[in-house]
Structure formats: structure tokens, C-alpha cells
N, C-alpha and C positions, 0 to 999 in steps of 0.2 A: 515436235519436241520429243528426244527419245528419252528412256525411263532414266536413264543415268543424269542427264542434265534435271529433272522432274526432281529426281532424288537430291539430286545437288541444292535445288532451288529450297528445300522441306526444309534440309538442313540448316541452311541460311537462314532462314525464317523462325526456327526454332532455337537456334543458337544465339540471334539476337532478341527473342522473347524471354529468355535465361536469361539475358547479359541484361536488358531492361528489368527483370524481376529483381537481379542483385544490387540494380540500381538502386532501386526503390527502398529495398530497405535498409541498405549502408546509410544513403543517403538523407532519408523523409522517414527515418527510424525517430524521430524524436516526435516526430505528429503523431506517426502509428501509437506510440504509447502514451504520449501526456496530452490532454483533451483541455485546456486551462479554460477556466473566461475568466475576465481582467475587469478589476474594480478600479475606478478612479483613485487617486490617494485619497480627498475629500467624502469617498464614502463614508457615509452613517448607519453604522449597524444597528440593529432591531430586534432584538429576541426576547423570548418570553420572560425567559430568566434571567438576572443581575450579572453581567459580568465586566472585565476589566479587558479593555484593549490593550496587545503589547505588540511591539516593535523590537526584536534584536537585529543585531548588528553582527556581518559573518568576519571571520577573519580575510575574506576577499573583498568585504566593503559591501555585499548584499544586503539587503533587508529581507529583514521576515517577518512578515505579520500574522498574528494569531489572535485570542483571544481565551482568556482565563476564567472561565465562571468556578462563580463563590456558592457554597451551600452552607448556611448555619448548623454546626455542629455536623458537618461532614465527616462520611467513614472513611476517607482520604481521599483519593483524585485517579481520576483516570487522563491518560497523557494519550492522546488519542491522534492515530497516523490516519488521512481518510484515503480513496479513491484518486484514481488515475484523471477525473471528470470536474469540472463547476471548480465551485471556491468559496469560501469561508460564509458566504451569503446562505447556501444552501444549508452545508456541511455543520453549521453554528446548530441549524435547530433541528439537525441530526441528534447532536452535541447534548439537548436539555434532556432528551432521550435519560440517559444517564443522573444528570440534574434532579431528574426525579424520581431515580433510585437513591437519591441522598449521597451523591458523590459531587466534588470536585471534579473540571472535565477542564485539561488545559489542548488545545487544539488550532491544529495551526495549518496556512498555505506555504505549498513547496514553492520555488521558487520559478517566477511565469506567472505563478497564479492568483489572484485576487488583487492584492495589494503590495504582494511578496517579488522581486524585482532580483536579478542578476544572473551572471552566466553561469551556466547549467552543464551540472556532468553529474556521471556515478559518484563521484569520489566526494564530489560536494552536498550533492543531497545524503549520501552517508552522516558526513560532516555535519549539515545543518539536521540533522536528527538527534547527535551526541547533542550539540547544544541546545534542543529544546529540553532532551534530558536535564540535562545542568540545568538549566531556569528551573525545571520542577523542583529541583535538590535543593534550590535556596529558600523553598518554602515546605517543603516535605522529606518527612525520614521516606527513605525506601522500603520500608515495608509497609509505607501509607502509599506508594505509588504502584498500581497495575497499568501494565503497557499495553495500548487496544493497537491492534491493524487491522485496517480493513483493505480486501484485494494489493491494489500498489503499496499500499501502507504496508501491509504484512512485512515485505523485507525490511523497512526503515525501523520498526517495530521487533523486529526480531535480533536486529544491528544492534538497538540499544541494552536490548534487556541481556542480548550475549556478554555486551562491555563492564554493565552495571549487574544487580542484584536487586531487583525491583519485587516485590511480592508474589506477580504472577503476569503471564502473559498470554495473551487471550490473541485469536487472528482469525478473522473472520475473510471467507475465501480465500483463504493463501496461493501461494503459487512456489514448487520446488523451486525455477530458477525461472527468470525471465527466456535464457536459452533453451530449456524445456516447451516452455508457450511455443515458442516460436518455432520450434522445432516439433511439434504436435501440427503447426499450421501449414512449415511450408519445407516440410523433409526432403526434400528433392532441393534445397537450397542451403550452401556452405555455410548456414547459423554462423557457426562458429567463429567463422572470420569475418562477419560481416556485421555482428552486433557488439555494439560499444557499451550499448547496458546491460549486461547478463546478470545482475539482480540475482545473485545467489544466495538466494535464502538458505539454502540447504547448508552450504558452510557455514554458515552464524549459528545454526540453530541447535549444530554438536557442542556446542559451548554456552548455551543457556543451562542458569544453575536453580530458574524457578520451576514451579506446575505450569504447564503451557496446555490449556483448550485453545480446538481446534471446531471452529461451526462450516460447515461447507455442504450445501445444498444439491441433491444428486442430478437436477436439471439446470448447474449453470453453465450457459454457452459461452459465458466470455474467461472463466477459470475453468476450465473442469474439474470434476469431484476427483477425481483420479491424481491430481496436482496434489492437493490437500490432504489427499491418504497415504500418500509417495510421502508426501512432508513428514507425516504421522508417525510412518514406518520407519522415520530417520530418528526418530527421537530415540536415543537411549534409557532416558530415565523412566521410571515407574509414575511419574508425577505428572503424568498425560493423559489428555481425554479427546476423543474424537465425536463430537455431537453431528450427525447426519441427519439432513433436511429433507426426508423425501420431498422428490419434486418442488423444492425449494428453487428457486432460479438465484442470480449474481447480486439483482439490488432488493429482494422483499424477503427475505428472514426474518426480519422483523415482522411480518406477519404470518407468521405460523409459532404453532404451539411449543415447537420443541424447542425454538430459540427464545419465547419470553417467558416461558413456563423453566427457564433454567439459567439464563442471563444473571439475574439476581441473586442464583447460589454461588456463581461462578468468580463473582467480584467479590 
């Protein structure tokens, strides 16, 4: 076989490793990003602290299920967007976390996940964020409501509080844009046209009119720190804080000092 056909063969080879690479993620982009597990409807939840099951209804006929814990004489609620991963099962007694800082924590599954049901887009799960907003509004002024995201949450979190005027908004591992992730992972491949959720945090966040912290740990491998200070660095206003985790990783902030030694000033 002479080098020219040799070369010929490379190219073939790698030109359809490219073409299966873009497959992958136009296509199986929805696995790469949402991790759900699925609660029976008939689930019965369990948590340490008292709360209320709720069920909305989307303007596409979806359900969303969440769950609303009550604190007596609460210092208002946190409206709280979780992770890309699991489902209300887990995420609930993430949720008392807060419960016993003496808040309110309304908290809820996107939709796929737990108990929460229907078809799925950017445009929708935007959608179904405004309206967990609204729910909070019919039982809280906004300046009793702080909006939490964590990781995936951050955009949905940062959607709302751009729309509304909520006291403050907090994002724990944020992310600039989902097109940024993806393009930190696979730069050698046309992002741009090939992802349908580009999860632009970065545009939403020019038009928050609260204080916005920022927690992001300098060893996470599934955000980078760098995502989170890229965000930082977009914020115009003075009413910013960037709290850095050394050696913090994606899911245990909550066990280090600088995230619970300031959580509680933060709210």
C-alpha cells in the first residue's frame, strides 16, 4: 500500500471520528446534560422538616412537582433551582440545609425529573422557572424572596431574578454559558451549531437589578472556577461578591469553612 492511499485511509478514518463526534453531541446532547431519576407519581416524600407538596401545571400541559417547606416566623424563602443530577428525593434534604438557617425553601424538579413530566426544551425550562417564581409571589413580597442556583440551576436562577426583583441572588458553581462548557471540552468541534441548549447565563445576568454572590470552588471538574469568575467579571454592578473555595470540588462546599462560615450572612 503506497503512502498516498495510507494517507487517504487516515483521513477517512478521522473524518468520520469527527462526523461521529458531532453526532454525539447534536444528537445525545440531552443525556450529556440532564442526569434525571424518576419518582413514581405515588411517591412519598420524607424529610426532616415540615413541608407542603406542590404540583403546577405548565402552559404546555406539563407538571411540575416541587415541594414548599414552612419555617415558623421565617426571615423569608429561598426559591431554590438544584443540579443537573437525582430529583427532589435527594435535593428536599439538601433543601432543610436552609430550613435551619430559619428560611422558607420553595424547591422544585425540572421537568424528566422525579415526579415532574413533559417535553423538554431551553425555551421551556426557562418558562417553567418564571413560573415557579410566580408561585413564590403569591405567598411572598420580593424582597422576602432570595433566588439560589446551584450548577444547572444557576441559569434558571439567574432567568428569574433578571425578569423579577427578588432581594438577592446567590449561584453556587455557575456556569458563563452552557456553550462555553462545551466548548472548554470539545474546541475542536462546531459548539455553536450543534448545541440546542446554550444556557446563557451571561445574557441574563446584564439585567439583574439585585446583589448577586457568587460561591465557586477552585477544584471543580465538572464547572470550572474560571466559568464562575468569567460570570463575576460580567457583572456590572457594585453589589457583587465572589466567595472562592480553595480546593473546594462541584458537590461539597457545603463542607468547607468559607461556604458555611458566610452562607448565613449572605441570605
Amino acid at each position: 500500500m503506497n503512502l498516498k492511499k495510507k494517507l487517504f485511509i487516515l483521513v477517512f478514518i478521522l473524518l468520520n471520528i469527527y462526523g461521529l463526534l458531532c453526532g454525539v453531541i447534536y444528537f445525545f446532547q440531552e443525556n450529556l446534560i440532564f442526569m434525571p431519576s424518576v419518582l413514581p407519581q405515588e411517591h412519598v416524600f420524607e424529610m426532616k422538616s415540615s413541608f407542603e407538596e406542590i404540583n403546577l401545571k405548565s402552559s404546555d400541559g406539563a407538571q411540575l412537582n416541587g415541594l414548599h417547606f414552612r419555617k415558623e416566623n421565617s426571615k423569608g424563602v429561598i426559591l431554590y433551582f438544584h443540579g443537573n443530577a437525582g430529583d427532589l428525593n435527594s435535593w428536599g434534604q439538601i433543601a432543610t440545609y436552609f430550613v435551619d438557617l430559619d428560611y422558607d425553601v420553595i424547591i422544585m424538579d425540572y421537568r424528566g425529573y422525579g415526579k415532574s413530566f413533559g417535553e423538554r426544551s431551553m425555551e421551556l425550562l426557562y418558562s417553567d422557572a418564571a413560573l415557579w417564581y410566580g408561585f413564590a409571589q403569591q405567598y411572598y413580597t420580593e424582597p422576602e424572596i432570595t433566588v439560589y442556583g446551584r450548577s444547572l440551576g444557576t441559569t434558571f436562577a439567574t432567568y428569574v431574578a433578571a425578569q423579577h426583583q427578588p432581594n438577592k441572588l446567590i449561584l453556587e458553581a455557575p456556569f458563563y454559558s452552557m456553550e462555553e462548557v462545551a466548548n472548554s471540552r470539545f474546541s475542536f468541534l462546531p459548539i455553536k451549531y450543534l448545541l440546542h441548549y446554550k444556557f446563557p447565563t451571561y445574557q441574563f445576568i446584564d439585567d439583574v437589578n439585585c446583589p448577586i454572590t457568587i460561591y465557586h470552588g477552585t477544584y471543580d471538574k465538572v464547572i470550572s472556577y474560571e466559568q464562575g469568575s468569567k460570570l463575576y467579571d460580567r457583572i456590572k454592578s457594585d453589589e457583587k461578591e465572589l466567595i472562592t473555595i480553595p480546593k473546594g470540588g462541584h458537590n461539597n462546599l457545603i463542607s468547607f469553612k468559607e461556604y458555611t462560615g458566610s452562607i448565613g450572612l449572605e441570605l
